[in-house]
DSSP file (Angstrom, degrees, kcal/mol; ACC not computed):
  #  RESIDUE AA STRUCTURE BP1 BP2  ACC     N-H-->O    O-->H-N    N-H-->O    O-->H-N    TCO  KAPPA ALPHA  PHI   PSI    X-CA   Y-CA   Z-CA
    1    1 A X              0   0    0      0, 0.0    72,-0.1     0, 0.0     3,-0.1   0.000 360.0 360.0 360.0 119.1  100.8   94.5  117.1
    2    2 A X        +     0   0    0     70,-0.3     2,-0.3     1,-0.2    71,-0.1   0.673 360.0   4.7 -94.0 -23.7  100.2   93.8  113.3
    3    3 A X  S    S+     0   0    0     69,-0.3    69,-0.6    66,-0.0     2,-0.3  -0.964  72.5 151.0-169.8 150.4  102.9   96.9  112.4
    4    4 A X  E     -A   71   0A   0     -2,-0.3     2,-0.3    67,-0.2    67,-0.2  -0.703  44.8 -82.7-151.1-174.2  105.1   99.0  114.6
    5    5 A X  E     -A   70   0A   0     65,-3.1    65,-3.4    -2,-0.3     2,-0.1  -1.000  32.5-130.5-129.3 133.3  108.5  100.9  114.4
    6    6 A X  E     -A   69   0A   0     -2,-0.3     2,-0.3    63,-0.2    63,-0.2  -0.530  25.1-175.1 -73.6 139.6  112.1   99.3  114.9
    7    7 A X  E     -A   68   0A   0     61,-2.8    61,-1.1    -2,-0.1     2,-0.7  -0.992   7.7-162.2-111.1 137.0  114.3  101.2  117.3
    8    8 A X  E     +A   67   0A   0     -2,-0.3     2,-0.3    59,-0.2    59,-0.2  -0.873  20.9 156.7-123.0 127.2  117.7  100.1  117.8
    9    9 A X        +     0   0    0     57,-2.1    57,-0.1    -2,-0.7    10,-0.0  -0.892   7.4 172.7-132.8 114.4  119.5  101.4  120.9
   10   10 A X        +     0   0    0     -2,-0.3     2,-0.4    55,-0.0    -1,-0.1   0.376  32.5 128.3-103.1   6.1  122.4   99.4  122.1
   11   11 A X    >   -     0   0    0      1,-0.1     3,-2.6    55,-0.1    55,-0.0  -0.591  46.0-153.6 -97.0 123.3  123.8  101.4  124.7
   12   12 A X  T 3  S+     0   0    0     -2,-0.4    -1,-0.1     1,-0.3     0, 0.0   0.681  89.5  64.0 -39.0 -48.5  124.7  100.5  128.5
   13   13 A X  T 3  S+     0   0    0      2,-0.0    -1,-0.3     0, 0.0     2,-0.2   0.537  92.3  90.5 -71.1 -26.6  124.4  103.7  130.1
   14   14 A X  S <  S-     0   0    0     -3,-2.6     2,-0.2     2,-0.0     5,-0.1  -0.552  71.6-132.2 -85.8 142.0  121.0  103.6  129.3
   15   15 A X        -     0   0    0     -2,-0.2     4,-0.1     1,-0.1    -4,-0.1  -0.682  27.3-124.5 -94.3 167.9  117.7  102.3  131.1
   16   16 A X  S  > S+     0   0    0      2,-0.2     4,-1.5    28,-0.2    -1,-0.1   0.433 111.9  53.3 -91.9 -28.8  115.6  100.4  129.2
   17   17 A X  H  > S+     0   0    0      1,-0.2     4,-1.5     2,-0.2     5,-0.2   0.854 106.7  52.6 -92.7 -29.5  112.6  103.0  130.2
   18   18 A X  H  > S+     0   0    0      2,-0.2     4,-0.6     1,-0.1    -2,-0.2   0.738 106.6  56.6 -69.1  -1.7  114.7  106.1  129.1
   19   19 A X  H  > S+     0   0    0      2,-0.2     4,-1.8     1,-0.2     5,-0.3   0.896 109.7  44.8 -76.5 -57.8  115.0  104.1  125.8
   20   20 A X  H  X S+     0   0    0     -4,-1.5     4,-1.9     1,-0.3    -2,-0.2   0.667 111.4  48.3 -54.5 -22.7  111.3  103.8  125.4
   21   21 A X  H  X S+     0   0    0     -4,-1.5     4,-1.6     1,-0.2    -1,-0.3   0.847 108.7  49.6 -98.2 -28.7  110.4  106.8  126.0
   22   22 A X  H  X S+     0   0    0     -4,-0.6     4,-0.8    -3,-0.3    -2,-0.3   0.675 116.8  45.2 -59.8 -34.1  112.8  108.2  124.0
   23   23 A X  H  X S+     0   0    0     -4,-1.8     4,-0.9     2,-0.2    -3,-0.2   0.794 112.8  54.7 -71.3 -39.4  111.4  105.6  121.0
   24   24 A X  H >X S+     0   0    0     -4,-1.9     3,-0.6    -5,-0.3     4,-0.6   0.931 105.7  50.6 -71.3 -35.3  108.1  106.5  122.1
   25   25 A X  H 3< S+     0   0    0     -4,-1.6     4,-0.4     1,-0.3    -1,-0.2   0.635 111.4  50.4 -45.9 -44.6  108.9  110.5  121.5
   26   26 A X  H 3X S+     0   0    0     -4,-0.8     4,-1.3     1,-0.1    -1,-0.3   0.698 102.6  54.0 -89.4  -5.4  110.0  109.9  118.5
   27   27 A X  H <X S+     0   0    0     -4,-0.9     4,-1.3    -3,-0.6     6,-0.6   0.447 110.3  50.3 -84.2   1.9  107.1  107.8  117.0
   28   28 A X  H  X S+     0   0    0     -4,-0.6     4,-0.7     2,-0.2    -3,-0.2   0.747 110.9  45.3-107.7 -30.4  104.6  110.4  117.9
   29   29 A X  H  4 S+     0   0    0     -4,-0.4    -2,-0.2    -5,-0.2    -3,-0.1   0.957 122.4  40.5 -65.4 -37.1  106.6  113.1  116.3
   30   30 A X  H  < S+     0   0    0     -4,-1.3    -2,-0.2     1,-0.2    -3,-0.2   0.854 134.0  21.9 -83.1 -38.3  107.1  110.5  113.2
   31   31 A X  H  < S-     0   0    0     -4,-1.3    -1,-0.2     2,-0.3    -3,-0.2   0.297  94.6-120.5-120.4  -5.5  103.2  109.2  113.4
   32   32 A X  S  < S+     0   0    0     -4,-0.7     2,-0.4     1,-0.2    -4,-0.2   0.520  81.3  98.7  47.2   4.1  101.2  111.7  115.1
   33   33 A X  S    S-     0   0    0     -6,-0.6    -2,-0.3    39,-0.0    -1,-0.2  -0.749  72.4-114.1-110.0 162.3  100.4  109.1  117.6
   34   34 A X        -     0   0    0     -2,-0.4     2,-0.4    -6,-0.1    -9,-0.0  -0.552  27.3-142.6 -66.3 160.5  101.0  107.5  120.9
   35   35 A X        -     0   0    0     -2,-0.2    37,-0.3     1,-0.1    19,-0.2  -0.975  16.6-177.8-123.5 140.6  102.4  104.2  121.1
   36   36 A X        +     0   0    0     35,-0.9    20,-3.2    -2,-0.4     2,-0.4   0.413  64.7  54.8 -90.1  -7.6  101.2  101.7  123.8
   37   37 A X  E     -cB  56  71A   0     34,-1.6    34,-1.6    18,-0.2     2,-0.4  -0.997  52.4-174.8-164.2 128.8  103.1   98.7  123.4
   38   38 A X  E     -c   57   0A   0     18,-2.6    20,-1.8    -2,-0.4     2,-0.3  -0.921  16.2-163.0-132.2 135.0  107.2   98.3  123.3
   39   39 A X  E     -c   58   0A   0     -2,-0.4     2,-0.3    18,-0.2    30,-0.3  -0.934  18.2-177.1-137.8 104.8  107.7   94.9  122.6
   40   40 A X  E     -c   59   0A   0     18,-2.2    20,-2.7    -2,-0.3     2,-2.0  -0.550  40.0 -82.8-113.1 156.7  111.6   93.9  123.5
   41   41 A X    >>  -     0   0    0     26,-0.8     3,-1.2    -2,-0.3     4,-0.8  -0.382  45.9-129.1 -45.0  73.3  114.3   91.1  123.5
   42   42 A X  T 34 S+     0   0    0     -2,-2.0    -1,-0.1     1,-0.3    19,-0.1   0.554 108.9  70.2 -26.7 -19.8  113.3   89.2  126.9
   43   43 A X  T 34 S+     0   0    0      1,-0.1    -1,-0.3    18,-0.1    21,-0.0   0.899  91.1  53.0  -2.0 -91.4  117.0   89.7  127.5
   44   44 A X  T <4 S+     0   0    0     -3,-1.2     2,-0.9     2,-0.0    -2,-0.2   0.522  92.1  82.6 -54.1 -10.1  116.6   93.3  127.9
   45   45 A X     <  -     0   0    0     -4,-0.8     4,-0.1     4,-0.1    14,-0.0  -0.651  68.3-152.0 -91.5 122.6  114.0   93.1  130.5
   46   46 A X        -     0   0    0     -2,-0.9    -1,-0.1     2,-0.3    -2,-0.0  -0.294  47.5 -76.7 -81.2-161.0  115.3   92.4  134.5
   47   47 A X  S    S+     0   0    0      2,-0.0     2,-0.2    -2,-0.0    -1,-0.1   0.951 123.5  63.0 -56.0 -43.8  113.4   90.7  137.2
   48   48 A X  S    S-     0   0    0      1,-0.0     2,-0.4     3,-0.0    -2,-0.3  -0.485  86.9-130.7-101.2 151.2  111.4   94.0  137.4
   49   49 A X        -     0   0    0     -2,-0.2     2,-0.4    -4,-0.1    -4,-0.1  -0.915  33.9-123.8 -97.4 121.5  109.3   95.2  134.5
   50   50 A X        -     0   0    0     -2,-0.4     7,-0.1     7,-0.1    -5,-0.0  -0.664  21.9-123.9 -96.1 134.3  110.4   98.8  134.1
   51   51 A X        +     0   0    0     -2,-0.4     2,-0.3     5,-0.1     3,-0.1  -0.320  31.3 175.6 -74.7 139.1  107.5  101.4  134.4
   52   52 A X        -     0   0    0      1,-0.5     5,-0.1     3,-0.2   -35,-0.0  -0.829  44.5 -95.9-135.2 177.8  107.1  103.8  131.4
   53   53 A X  S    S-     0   0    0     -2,-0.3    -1,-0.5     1,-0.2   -32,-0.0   0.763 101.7 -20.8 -38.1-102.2  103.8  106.5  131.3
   54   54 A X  S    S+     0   0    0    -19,-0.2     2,-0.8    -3,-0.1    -1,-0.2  -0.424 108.6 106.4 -87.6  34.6  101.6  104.5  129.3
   55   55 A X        -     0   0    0    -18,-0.0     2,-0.5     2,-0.0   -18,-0.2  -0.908  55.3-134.7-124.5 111.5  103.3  102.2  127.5
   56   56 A X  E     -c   37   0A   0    -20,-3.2   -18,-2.6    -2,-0.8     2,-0.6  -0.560   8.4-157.7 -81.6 142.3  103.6   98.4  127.9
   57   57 A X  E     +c   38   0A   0     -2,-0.5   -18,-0.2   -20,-0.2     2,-0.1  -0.785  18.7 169.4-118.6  88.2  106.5   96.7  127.8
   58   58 A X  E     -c   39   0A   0    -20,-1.8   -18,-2.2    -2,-0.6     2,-0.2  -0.407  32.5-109.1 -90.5 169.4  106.4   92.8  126.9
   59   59 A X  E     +c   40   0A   0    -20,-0.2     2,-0.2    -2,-0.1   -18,-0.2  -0.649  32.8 175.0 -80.9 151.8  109.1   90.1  126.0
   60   60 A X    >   -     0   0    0    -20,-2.7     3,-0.8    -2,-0.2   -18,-0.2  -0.715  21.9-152.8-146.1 117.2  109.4   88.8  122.7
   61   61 A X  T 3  S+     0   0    0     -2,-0.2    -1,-0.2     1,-0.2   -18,-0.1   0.936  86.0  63.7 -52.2 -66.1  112.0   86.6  121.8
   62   62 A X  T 3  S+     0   0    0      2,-0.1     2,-0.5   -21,-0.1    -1,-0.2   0.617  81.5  97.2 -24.2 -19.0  112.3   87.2  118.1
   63   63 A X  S <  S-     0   0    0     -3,-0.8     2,-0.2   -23,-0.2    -3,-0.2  -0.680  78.5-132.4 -86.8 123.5  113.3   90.5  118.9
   64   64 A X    >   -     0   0    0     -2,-0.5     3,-1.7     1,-0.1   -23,-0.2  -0.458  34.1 -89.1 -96.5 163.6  117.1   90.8  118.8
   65   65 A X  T 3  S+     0   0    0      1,-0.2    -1,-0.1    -2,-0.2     3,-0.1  -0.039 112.9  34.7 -51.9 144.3  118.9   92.6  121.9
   66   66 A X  T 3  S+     0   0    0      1,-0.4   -57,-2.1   -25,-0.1     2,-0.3   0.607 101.5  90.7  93.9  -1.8  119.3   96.1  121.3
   67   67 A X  E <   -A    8   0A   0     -3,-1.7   -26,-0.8   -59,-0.2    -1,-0.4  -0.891  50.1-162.6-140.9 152.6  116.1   96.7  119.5
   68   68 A X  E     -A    7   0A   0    -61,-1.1   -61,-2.8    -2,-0.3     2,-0.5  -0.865  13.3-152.7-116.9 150.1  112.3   97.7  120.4
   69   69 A X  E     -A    6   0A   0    -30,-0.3     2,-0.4    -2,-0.2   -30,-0.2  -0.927  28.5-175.1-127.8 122.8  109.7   97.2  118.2
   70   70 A X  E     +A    5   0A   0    -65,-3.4   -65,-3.1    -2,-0.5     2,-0.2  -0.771  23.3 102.0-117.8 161.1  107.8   99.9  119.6
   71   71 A X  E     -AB   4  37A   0    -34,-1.6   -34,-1.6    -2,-0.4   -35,-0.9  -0.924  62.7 -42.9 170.7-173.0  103.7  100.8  118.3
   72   72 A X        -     0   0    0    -69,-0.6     2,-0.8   -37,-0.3   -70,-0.3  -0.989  49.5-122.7-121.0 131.8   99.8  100.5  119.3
   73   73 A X        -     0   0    0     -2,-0.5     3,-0.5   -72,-0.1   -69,-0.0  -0.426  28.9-176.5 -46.1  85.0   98.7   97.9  120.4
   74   74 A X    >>  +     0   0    0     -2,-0.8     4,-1.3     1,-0.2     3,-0.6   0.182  57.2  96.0-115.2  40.0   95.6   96.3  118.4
   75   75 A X  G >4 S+     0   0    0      2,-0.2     3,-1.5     1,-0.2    -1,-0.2   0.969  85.7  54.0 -31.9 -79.1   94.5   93.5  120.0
   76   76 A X  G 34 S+     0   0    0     -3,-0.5    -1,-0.2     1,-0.3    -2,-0.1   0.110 104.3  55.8 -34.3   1.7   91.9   95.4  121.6
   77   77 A X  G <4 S+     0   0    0     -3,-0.6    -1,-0.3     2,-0.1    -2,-0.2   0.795  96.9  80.4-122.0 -56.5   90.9   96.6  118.1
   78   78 A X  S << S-     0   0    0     -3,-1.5     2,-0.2    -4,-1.3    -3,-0.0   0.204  80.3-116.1 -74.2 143.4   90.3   92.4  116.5
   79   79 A X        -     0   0    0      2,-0.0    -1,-0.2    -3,-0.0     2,-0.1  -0.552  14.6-125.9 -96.1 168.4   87.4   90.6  117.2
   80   80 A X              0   0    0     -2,-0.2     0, 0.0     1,-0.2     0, 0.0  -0.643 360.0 360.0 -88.4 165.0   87.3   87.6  119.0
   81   81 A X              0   0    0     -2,-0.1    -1,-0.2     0, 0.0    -2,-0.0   0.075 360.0 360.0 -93.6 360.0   85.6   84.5  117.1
């Protein structure tokens, strides 16, 4: 993901998929799009990878705790050499 939108949500109470979806809800209102790809603090993640609709959810270290960097996913769009 070459460009996204930061969310920051720091709050316990919250799961990690009602955060995303909640990030995602607002990038579509903000963007007119869906976003595919939530990219999070490896932290934030448990043993289990938490299931959202369509949206994948990797680790990324750079990413500090409390924040998504949440977007589409355009891998699938570069060509390969």
């Amino acid at each position: 993901m070459q460009a996204g939108m930061m969310w920051f949500d720091n709050s316990k109470d919250t799961s990690l998929a009602s955060k995303v979806k909640t990030a995602a809800a607002y990038y579509h209102k903000k963007y007119g799009k869906s976003p595919d790809l939530c990219m999070v603090n490896p932290e934030m993640l448990s043993e289990k990878t938490p299931k959202t609709d369509k949206i994948v959810i990797r680790p990324y270290s750079p990413i500090l705790p409390g924040h998504l960097w949440i977007g589409i996913d355009d891998s699938r769009f570069r060509k390969k050499i």
